[in-house]
TILOPA-133747 format. One record per residue (C-alpha): residue in one letter; z, x negated, y negated. Coordinates in steps of 0.1 Angstrom, whole numbers, plus 2048, in hexadecimal, padded with zeros to 3 digits. Example, Ala and Ser with C-alpha at 12.3 -4.5 7.8 and 13.67 -1.06 7.14 Angstrom:
{A, {84E, 785, 82D}};
{S, {847, 777, 80B}};
This chain:
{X, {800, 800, 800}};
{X, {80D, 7EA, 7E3}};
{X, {801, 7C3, 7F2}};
{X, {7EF, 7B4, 808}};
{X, {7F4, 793, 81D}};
{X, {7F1, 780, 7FE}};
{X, {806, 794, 7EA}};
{X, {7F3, 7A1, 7D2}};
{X, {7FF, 7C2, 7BE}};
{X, {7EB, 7E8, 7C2}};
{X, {809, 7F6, 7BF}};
{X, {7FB, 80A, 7A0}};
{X, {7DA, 817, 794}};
{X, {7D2, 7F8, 77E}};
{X, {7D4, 7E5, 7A1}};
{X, {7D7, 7C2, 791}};
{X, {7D6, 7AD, 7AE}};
{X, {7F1, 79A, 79F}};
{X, {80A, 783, 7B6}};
{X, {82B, 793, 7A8}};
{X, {83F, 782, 7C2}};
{X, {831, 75F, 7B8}};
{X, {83B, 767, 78E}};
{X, {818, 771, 789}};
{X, {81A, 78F, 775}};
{X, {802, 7AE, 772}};
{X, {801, 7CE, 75A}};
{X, {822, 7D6, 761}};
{X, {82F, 7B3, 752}};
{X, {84E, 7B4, 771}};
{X, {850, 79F, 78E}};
{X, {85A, 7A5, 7B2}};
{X, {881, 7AD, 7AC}};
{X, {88C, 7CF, 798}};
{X, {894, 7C7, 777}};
{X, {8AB, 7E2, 767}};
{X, {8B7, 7EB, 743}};
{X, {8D0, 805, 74D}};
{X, {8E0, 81C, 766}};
{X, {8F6, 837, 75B}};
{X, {8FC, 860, 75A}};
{X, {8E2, 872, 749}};
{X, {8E5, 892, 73A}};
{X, {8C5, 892, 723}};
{X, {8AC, 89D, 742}};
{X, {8A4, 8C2, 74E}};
{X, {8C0, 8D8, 755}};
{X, {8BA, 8D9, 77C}};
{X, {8BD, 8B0, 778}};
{X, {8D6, 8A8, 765}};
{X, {8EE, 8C2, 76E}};
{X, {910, 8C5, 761}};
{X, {919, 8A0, 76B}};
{X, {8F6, 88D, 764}};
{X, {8DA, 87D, 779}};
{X, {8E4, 858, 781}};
{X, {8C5, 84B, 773}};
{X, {8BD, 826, 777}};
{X, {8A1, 81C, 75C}};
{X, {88E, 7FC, 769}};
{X, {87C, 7E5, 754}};
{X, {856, 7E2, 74F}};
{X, {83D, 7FD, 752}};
{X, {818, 802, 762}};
{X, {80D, 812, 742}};
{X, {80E, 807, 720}};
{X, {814, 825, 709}};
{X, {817, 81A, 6E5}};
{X, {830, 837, 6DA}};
{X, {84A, 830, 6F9}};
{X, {86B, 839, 6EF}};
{X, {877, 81C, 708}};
{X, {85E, 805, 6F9}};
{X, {87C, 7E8, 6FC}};
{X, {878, 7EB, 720}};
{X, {85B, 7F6, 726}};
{X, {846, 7DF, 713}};
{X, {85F, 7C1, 705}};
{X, {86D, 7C3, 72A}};
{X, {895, 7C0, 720}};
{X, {8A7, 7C4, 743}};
{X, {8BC, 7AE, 75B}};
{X, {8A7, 7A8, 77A}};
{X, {8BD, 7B1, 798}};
{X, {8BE, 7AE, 7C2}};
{X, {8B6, 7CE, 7D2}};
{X, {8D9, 7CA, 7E4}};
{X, {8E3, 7D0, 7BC}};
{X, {8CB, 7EE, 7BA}};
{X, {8DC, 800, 7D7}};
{X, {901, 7F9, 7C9}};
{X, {8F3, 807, 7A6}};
{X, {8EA, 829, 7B8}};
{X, {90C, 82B, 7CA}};
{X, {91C, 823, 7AA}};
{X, {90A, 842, 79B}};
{X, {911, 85B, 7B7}};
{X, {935, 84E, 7B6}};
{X, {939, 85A, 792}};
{X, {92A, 87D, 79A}};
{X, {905, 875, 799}};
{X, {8F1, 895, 7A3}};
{X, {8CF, 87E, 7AD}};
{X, {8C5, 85B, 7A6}};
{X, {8AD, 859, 788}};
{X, {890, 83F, 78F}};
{X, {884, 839, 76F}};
{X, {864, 82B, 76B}};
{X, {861, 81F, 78F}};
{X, {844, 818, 799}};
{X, {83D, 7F2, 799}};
{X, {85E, 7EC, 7AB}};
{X, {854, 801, 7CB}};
{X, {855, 7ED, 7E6}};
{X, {87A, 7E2, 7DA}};
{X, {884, 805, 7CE}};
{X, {876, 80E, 7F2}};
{X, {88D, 7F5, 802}};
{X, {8AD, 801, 7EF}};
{X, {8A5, 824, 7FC}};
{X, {8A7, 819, 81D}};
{X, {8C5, 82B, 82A}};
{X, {8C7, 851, 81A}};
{X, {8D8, 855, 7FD}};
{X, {8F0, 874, 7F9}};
{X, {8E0, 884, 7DC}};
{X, {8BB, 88B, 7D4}};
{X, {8A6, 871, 7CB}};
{X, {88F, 874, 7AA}};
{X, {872, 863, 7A0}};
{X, {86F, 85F, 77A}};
{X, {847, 858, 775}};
{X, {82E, 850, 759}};
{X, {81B, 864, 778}};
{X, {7FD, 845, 777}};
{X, {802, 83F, 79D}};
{X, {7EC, 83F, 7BA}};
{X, {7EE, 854, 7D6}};
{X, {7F9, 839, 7F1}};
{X, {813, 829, 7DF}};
{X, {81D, 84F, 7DC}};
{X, {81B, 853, 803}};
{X, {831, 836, 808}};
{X, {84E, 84A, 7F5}};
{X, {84A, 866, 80B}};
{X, {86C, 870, 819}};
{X, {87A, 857, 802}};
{X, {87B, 871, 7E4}};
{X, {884, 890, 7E0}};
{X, {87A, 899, 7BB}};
{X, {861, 88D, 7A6}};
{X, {85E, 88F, 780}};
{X, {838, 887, 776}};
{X, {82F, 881, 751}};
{X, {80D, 893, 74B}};
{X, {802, 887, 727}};
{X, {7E2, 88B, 723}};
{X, {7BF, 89C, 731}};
{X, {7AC, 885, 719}};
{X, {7A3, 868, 727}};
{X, {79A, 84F, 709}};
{X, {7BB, 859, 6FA}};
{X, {7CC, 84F, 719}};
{X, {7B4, 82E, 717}};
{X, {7C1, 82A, 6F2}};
{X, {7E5, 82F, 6F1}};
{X, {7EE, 829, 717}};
{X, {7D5, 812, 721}};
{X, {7CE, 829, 73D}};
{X, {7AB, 82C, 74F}};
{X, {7A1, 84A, 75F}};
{X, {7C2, 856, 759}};
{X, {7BC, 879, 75A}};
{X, {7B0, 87A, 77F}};
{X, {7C7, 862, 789}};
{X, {7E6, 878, 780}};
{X, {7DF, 897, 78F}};
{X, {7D7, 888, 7AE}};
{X, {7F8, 875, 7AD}};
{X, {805, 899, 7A4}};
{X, {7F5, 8AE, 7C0}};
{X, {805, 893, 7D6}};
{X, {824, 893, 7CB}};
{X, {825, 8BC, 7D3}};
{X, {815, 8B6, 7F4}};
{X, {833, 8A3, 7FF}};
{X, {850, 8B5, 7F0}};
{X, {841, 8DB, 7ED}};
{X, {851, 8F5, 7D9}};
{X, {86B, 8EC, 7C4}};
{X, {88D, 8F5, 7D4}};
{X, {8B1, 8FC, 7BA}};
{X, {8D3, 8FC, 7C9}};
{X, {8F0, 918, 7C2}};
{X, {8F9, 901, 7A2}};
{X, {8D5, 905, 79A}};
{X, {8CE, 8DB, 79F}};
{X, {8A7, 8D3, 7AB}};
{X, {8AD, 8C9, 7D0}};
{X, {886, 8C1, 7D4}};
{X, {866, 8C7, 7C3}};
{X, {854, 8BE, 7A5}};
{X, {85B, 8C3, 77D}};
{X, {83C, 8B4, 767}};
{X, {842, 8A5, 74B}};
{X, {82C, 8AA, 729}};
{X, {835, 89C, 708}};
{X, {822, 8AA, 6ED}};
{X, {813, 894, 6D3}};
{X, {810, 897, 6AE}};
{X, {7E9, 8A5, 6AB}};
{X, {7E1, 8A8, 6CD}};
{X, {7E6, 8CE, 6DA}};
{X, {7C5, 8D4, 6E7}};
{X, {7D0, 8B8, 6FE}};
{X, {7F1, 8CC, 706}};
{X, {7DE, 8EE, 708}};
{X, {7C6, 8DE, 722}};
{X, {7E3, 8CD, 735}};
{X, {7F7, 8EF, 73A}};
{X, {7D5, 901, 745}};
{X, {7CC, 8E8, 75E}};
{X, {7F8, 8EA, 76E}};
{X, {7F7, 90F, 76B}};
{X, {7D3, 914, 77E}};
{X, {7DE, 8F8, 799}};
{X, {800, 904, 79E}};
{X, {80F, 92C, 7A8}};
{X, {82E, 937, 797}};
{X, {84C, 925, 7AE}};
{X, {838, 907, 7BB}};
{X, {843, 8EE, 7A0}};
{X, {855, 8ED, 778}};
{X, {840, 8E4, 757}};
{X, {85A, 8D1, 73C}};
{X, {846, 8D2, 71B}};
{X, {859, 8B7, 705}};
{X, {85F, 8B5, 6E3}};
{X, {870, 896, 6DF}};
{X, {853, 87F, 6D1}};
{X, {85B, 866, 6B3}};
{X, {84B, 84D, 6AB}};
{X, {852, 830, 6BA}};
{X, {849, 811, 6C9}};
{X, {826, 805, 6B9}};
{X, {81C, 82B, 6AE}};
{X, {822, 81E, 68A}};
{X, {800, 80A, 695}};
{X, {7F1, 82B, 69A}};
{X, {7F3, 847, 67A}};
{X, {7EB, 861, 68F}};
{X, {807, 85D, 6A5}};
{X, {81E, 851, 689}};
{X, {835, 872, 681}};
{X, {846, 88C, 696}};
{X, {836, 8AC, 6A2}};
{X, {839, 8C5, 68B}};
{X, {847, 8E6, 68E}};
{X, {827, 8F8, 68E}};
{X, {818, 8E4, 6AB}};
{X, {835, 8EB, 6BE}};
{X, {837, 910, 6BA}};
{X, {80F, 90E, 6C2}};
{X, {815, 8FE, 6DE}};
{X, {834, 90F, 6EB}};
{X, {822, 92F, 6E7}};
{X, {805, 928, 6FB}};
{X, {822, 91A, 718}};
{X, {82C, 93E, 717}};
{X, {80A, 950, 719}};
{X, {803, 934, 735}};
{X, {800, 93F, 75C}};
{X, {81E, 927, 75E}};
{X, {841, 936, 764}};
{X, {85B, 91B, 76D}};
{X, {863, 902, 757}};
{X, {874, 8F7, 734}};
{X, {870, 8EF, 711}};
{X, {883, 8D8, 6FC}};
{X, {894, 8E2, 6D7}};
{X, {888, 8D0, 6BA}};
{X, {8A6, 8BB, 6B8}};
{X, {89C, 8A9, 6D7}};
{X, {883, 896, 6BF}};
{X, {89F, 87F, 6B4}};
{X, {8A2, 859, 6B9}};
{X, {8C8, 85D, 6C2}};
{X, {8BD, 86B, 6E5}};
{X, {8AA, 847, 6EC}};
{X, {8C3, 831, 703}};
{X, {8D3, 813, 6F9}};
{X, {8C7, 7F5, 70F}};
{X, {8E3, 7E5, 712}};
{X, {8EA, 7DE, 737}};
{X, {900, 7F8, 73D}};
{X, {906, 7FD, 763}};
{X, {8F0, 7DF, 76F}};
């Protein structure tokens, strides 16, 4: 799936061929070993993830794709993180569950698979989520089979130069909804529990952007024609600021406005799509961006 006898990385889409394990690094900028910038209780995802006590969430280091508004952007991009064993990696996510953890949070992932994979070797008590930009291919997907019980997609765009220009992201619309329509092949129908927690299934992710809606509008048709009412959730975010290198990009440079959002929100509603959530203005607030400061590593 992710290298072959030489060691060379396909783990993602951009399929760099880069020798990670020998310090040669690909799009992802990361080595071999998980590098993480935190692990705590998070209570800023969906209801049915974080719960009353929070979603241990472990945010790793690097990323796959190279969005210039990223709210992690320190992480993502400037790489900040303490590279750690995947012994470590294990102890983090019995650290969490200890503290009340209703899942463990993989944040950004997806270039630490085969270690990640590793970790999960034994079950873990609590569902397992996986955090995605959603730019994955299918058999590094396949591998996680099993593995995870919830994953939470970012769908960001149906244009595909956009995704070229701010995510450095070929064929990105394709790729995603493949990666999509796997990841409800393997876990099916989203499942709650009597405290009304996701137990399995699927909750895409799509963060509106400042003078794009005909992006979001064609993003909500394509979820609600693939998908029936109880199959998987739509989040539609409103937490975009500018951040990052969107100062580089005036169109990106300012928060949504109010009348996007009520545009988009109402065309949500009218949508074939019935499960799901929206976020309150407030949410577009730097305060709700993590510190990276090592916290739990």
């Amino acid at each position: 799936m992710c290298y072959n006898t030489n060691m060379e990385c396909y783990v993602c889409p951009h399929r760099c061929g880069a020798d990670r394990k020998n310090g040669i690094y690909g799009s992802c900028g990361m080595g071999w070993n998980p590098v993480v910038a935190r692990a705590h209780l998070h209570t800023w995802e969906e209801p049915v993830i974080s719960g009353s006590r929070g979603s241990g969430t472990v945010f790793f280091s690097g990323c796959n794709l190279h969005c210039v508004f990223c709210q992690n952007y320190d992480i993502s991009s400037r790489n900040f993180g303490r590279e750690i064993s995947v012994e470590r990696l294990r102890e983090i996510y019995g650290e969490l569950i200890a503290k009340g953890a209703h899942n463990i949070n993989l944040v950004t992932p997806t270039h630490f698979t085969e270690a990640i994979l590793e970790s999960l070797a034994e079950p873990l008590s609590v569902p397992v989520v996986w955090n995605t930009s959603g730019f994955e291919t299918t058999d590094t997907l396949r591998k996680l089979k099993g593995k995870v019980q919830i994953y939470l997609p970012d769908l960001k765009y149906s244009d595909d130069m956009a995704a070229i220009k701010y995510s450095n992201a070929y064929d990105y619309f394709g790729i995603v909804t493949r990666a999509i329509r796997e990841m409800y092949n393997q876990v099916g129908d989203y499942r709650l529990d009597g405290e009304g927690l996701m137990t399995k299934g699927v909750i895409i992710r799509h963060l509106l952007l400042p003078g794009r809606l005909e992006d979001t509008k064609r993003i909500i048709d394509w979820v609600g024609s693939n998908f029936k009412p109880g199959q998987v959730m739509f989040s539609l975010m409103h937490q975009y600021v500018p951040c990052g290198r969107a100062a580089e990009y005036p169109e990106l440079n300012r928060k949504v406005t109010e009348d996007e959002y009520e545009v988009a929100e109402l065309y949500l509603m009218e949508s074939a799509i019935e499960d799901g959530f929206v976020q309150e203005e407030a949410s577009a607030d730097k305060d709700f961006v993590p510190i990276w400061d090592l916290t739990g590593v």
